[in-house]
C-alpha positions as CSV (number, residue, x, y, z in Angstrom):
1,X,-150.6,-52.6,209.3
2,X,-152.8,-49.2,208.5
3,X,-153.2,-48.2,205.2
4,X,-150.8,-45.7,203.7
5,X,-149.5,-43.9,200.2
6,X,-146.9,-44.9,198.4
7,X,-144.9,-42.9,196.2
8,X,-141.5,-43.5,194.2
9,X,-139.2,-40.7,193.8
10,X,-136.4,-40.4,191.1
11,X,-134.4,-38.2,192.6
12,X,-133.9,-36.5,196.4
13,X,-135.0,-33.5,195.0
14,X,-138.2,-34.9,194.5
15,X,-138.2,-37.0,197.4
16,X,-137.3,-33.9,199.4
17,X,-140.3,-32.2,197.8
18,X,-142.5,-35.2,198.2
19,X,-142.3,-35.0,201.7
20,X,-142.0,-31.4,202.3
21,X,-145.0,-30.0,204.6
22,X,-146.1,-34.0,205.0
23,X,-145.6,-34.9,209.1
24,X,-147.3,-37.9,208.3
25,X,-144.8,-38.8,206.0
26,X,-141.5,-41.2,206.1
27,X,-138.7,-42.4,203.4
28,X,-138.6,-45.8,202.7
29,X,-134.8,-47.2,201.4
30,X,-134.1,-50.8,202.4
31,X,-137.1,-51.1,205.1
32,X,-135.1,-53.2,207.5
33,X,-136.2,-51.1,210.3
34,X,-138.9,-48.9,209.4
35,X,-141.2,-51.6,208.0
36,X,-140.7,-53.9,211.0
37,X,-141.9,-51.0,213.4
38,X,-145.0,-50.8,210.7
39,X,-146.1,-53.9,211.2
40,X,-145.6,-54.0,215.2
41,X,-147.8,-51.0,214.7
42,X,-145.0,-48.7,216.5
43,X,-144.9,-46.9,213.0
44,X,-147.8,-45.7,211.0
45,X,-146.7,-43.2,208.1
46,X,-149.7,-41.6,205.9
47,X,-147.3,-41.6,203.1
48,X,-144.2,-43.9,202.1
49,X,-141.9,-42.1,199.7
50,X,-139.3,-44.7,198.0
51,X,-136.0,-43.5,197.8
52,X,-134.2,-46.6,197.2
53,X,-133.6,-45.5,193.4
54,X,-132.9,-41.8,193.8
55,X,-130.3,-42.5,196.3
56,X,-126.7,-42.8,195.1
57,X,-125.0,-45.9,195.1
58,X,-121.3,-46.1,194.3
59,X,-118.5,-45.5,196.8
60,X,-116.4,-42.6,194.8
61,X,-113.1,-41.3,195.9
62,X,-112.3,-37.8,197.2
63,X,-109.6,-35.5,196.8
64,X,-106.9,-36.3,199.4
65,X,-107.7,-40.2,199.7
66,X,-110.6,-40.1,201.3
67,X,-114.5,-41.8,200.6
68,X,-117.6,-40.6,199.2
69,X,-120.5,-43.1,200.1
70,X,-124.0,-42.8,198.6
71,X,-126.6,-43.0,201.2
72,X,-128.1,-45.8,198.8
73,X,-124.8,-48.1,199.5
74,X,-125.5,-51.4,200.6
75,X,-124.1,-52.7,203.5
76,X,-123.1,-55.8,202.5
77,X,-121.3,-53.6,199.6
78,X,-119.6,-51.3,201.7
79,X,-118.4,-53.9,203.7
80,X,-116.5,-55.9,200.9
81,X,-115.2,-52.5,199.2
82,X,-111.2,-53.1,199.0
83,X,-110.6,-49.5,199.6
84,X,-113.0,-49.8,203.0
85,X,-111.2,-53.1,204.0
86,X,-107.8,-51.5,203.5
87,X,-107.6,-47.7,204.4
88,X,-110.6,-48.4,207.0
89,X,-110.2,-51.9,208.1
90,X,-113.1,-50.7,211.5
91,X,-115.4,-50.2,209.2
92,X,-115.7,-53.1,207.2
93,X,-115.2,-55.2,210.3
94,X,-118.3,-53.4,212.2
95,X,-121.1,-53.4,208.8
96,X,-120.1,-57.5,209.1
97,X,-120.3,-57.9,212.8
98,X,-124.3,-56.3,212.2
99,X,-127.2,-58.1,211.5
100,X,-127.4,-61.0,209.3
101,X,-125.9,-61.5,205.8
102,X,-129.4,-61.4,204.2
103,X,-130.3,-58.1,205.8
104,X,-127.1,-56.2,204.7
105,X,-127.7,-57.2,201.4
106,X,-130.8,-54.9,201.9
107,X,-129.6,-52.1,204.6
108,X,-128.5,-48.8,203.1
109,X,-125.5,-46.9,204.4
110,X,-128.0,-43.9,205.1
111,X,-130.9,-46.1,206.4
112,X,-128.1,-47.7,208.7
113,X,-127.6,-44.0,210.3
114,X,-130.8,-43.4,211.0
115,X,-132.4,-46.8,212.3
116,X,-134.3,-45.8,215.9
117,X,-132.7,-45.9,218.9
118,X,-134.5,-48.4,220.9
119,X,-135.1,-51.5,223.2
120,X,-137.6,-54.5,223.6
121,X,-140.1,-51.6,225.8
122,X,-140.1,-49.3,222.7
123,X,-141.0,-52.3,220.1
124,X,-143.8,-53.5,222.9
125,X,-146.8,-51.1,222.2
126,X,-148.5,-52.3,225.0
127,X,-146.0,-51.0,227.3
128,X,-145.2,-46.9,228.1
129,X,-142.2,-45.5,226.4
130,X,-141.2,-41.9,226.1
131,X,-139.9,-42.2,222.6
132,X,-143.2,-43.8,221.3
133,X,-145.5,-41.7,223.1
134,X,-143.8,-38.3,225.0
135,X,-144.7,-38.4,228.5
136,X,-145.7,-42.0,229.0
137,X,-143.1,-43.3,231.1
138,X,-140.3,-45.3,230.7
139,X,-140.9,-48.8,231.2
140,X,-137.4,-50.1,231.0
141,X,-136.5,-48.1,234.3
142,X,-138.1,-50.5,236.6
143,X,-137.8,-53.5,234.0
144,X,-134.8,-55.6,232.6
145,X,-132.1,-53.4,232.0
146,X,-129.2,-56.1,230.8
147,X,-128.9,-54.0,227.6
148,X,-129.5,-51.0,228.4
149,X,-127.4,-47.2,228.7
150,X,-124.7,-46.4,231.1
151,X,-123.3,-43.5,229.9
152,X,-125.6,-40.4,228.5
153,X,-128.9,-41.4,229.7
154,X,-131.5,-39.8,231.3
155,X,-134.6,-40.5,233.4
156,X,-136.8,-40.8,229.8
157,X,-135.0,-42.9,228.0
158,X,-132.1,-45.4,228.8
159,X,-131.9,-47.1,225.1
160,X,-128.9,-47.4,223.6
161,X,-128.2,-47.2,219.3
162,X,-127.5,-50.3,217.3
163,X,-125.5,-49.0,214.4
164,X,-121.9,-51.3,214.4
165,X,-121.7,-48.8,211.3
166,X,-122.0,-45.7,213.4
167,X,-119.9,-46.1,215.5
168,X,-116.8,-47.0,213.1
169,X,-117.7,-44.0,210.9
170,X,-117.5,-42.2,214.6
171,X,-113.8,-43.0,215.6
172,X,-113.1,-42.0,212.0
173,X,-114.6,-38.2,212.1
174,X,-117.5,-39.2,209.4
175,X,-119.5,-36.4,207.6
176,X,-123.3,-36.5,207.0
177,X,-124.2,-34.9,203.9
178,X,-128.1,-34.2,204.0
179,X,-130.3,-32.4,201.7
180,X,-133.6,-31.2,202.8
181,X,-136.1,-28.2,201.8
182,X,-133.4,-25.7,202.5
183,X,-130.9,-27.4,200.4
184,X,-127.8,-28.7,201.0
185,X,-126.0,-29.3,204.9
186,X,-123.0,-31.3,206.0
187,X,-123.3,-32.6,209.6
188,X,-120.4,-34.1,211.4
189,X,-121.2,-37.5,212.3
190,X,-120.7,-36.6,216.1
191,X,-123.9,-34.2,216.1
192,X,-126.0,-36.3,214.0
193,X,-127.1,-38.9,216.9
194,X,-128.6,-37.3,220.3
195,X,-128.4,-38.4,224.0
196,X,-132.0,-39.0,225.0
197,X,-132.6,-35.8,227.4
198,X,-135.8,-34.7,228.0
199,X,-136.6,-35.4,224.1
200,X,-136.0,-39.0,223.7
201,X,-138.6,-39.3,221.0
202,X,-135.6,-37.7,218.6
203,X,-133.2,-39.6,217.7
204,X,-131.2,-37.2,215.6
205,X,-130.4,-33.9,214.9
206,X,-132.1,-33.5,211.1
207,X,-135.1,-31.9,210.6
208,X,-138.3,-33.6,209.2
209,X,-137.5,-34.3,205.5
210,X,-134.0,-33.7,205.7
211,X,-132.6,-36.9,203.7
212,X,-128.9,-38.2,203.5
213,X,-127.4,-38.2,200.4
214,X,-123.8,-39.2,201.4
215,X,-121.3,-39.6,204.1
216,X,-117.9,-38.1,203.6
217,X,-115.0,-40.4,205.2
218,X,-111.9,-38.2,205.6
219,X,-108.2,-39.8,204.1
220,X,-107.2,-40.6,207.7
221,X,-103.4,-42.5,207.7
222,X,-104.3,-43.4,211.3
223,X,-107.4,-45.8,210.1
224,X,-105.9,-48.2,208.0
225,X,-104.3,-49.4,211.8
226,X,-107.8,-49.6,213.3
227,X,-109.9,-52.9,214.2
228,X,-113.6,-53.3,215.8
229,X,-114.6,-55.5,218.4
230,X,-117.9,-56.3,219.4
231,X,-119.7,-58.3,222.6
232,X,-123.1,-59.8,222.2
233,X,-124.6,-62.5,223.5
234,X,-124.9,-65.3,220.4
235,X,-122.1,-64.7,217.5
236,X,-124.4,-62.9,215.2
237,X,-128.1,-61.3,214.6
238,X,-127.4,-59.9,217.8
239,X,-126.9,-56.3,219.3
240,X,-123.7,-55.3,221.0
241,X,-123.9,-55.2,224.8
242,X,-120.2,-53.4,224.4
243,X,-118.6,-52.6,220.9
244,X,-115.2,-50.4,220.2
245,X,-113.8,-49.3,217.4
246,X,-110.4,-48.0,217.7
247,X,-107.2,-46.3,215.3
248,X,-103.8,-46.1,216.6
249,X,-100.6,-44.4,215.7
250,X,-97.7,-45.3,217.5
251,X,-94.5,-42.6,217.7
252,X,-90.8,-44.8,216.8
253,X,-91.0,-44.4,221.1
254,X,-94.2,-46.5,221.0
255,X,-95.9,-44.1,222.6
256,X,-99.3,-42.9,221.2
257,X,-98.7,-40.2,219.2
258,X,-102.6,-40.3,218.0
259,X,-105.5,-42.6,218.6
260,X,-109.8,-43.1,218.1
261,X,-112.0,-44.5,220.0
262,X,-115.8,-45.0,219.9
263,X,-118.2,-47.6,221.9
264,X,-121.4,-49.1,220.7
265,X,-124.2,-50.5,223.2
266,X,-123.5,-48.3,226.3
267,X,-125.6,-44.8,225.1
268,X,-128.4,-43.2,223.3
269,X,-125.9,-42.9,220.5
270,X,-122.3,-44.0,219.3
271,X,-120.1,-42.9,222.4
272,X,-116.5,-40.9,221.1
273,X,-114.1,-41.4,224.2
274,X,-112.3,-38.5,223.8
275,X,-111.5,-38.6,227.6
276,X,-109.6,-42.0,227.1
277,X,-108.2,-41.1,224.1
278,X,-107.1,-37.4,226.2
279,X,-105.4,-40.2,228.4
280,X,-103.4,-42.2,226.0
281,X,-101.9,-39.4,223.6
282,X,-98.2,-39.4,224.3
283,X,-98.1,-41.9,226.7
284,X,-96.7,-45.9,226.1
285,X,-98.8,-48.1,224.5
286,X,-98.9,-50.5,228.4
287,X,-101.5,-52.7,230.0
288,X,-101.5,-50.1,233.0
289,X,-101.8,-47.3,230.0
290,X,-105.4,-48.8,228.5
291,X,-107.0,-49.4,232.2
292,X,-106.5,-45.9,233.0
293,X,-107.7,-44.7,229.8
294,X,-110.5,-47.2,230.1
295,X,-111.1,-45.6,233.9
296,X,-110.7,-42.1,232.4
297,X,-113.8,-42.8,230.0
298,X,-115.8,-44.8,232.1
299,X,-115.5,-43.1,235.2
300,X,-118.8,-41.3,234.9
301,X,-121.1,-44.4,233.8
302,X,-124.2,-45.0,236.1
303,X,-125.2,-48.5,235.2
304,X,-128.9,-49.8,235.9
305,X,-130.1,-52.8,237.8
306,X,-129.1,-55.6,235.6
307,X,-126.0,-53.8,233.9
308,X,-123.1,-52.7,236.0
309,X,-121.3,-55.4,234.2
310,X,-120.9,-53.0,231.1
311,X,-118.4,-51.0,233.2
312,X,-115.7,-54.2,233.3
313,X,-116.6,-55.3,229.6
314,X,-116.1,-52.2,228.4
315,X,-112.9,-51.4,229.9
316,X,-111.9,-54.9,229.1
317,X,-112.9,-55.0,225.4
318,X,-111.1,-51.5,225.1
319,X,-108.2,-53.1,226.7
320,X,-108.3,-55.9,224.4
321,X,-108.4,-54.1,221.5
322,X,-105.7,-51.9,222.0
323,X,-103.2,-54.7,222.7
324,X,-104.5,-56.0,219.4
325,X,-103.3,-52.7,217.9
326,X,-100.2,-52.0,219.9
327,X,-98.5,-55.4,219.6
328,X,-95.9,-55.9,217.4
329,X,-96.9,-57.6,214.2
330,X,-94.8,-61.0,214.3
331,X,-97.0,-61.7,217.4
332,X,-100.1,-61.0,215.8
């Protein structure tokens, strides 16, 4: 690991300050990402600037019924919240499916967000990848590709994000509060995270030093009827290879009268289905329903090598998850 400053802030205005005109310099909240890329030598910041005390911790309510959470919220916190667990049952399901009990006790809600989109090329120094080093190569295209994008990608980069979190906060129309040398912004969660294009080295849409203070969940009747499902290969510590998170609101017809959807592990960033959710509203909540809405979404992927597979498990686990919705309760 190189050498590098440390400084501790006491509040984001001073962190904001601290790193303002610094390119060399990084925030540091939980570490569970950033300092494992230190020491594989993928990161080396001239200056770490601690925010893990300025950020915000508690999980305040908003007018209407909705959430405020601190960008300094544990995971492992947010997860066991009662008012999360009820009113956005997804969520709490996808910060427990993540990681490993030892890390959320560590990872931040806002550190969670912004944890690099990547694969086992990008933590490999020794091999080329566009988001370490612009221009490069990619070396995933021509390697193993089990993991990899299907939807979104492009010839630089065909990573896809890890965030259970994200994609959750997704389906439920999140907002990114950020606060950076121009002062205060809210982002939707849907334009935070970027498909790889010709820029893959950029994960997100916030400008150096920008810092997340809070994320905003809307009061959302739909989401205390929503579940998460995720498919990896070992039952935890393990990325998704297909995740969904899912709300449903079914009319006295039992048709859908709304519904949310978001994927994990099959793009550069949490996947909204808006086409299969365009495909579901007002029809009946049927098997033959969910495979065309699953088609509808889907339709456009262009697996790899090793991953054409993700186009039946994720039209599968979509299916899955709805009848896990839909069904009447007794047979739950």
């Amino acid at each position: 690991m190189k050498p590098f400053e440390y400084e501790r802030a006491a509040d984001t205005g001073g962190a904001v300050a601290a790193l303002a005109g610094r390119r060399g310099a990084a925030y540091l909240a939980g570490g569970t990402n950033l300092v494992d890329h230190m020491k594989l030598g993928i990161a080396s910041p001239e200056l770490l600037v601690d925010v893990s005390r300025a950020l915000d911790a508690r999980i305040e309510e908003l007018p209407g019924g909705g959430l405020r959470i601190g960008a300094g919220v544990r995971n492992a916190d947010l997860a066991a919240d009662m008012r999360v667990r009820k009113r956005y049952p997804a969520l709490a399901r996808a910060l427990l499916s993540g990681a490993s009990g030892q890390l959320r006790n560590l990872a931040t809600t806002g550190g969670n967000l912004l944890q690099r989109t990547r694969c086992p090329y990008f933590q490999d120094p020794t091999t080329p990848c566009n988001k370490r080093e612009p221009g490069s190569g990619c070396s995933a295209l021509d390697g193993h590709t089990r993991q990899h994008a299907i939807l979104g990608a492009s010839q630089h980069c065909v990573a896809t994000h890890p965030s259970d979190m994200a994609v959750a906060m997704l389906a439920f129309d999140a907002v990114v509060r950020v606060r950076g040398a121009g002062g205060l912004r809210e982002i939707a969660i849907a334009d935070l995270h970027r498909l790889p294009g010709d820029v893959p080295q950029r994960d997100t849409t916030l400008e150096h030093g920008e810092l997340i203070t809070d994320v905003d969940l809307p009061s959302l009747e739909i989401a205390a009827r929503s579940t998460y499902r995720k498919v990896r290969d070992r039952a935890s510590y393990a990325f998704a290879l297909v995740s969904v998170a899912a709300a449903v609101e079914l009319a006295s017809d039992d048709t859908f009268a709304d519904v949310r959807i978001a994927f994990g592990g099959l793009a550069h960033k949490p996947w909204r289905a808006t086409l299969a959710e365009d495909e579901l509203r007002g029809r009946p909540a049927t098997e033959a329903a969910f495979r065309a809405a699953a088609h509808a979404e889907l339709a456009a992927a262009q697996p790899l090598r090793d991953n054409a597979f993700k186009i039946a498990m994720a039209s599968n686990a979509l299916v899955a998850t709805l009848r896990e919705l839909t069904m009447p309760r007794a047979a739950r």
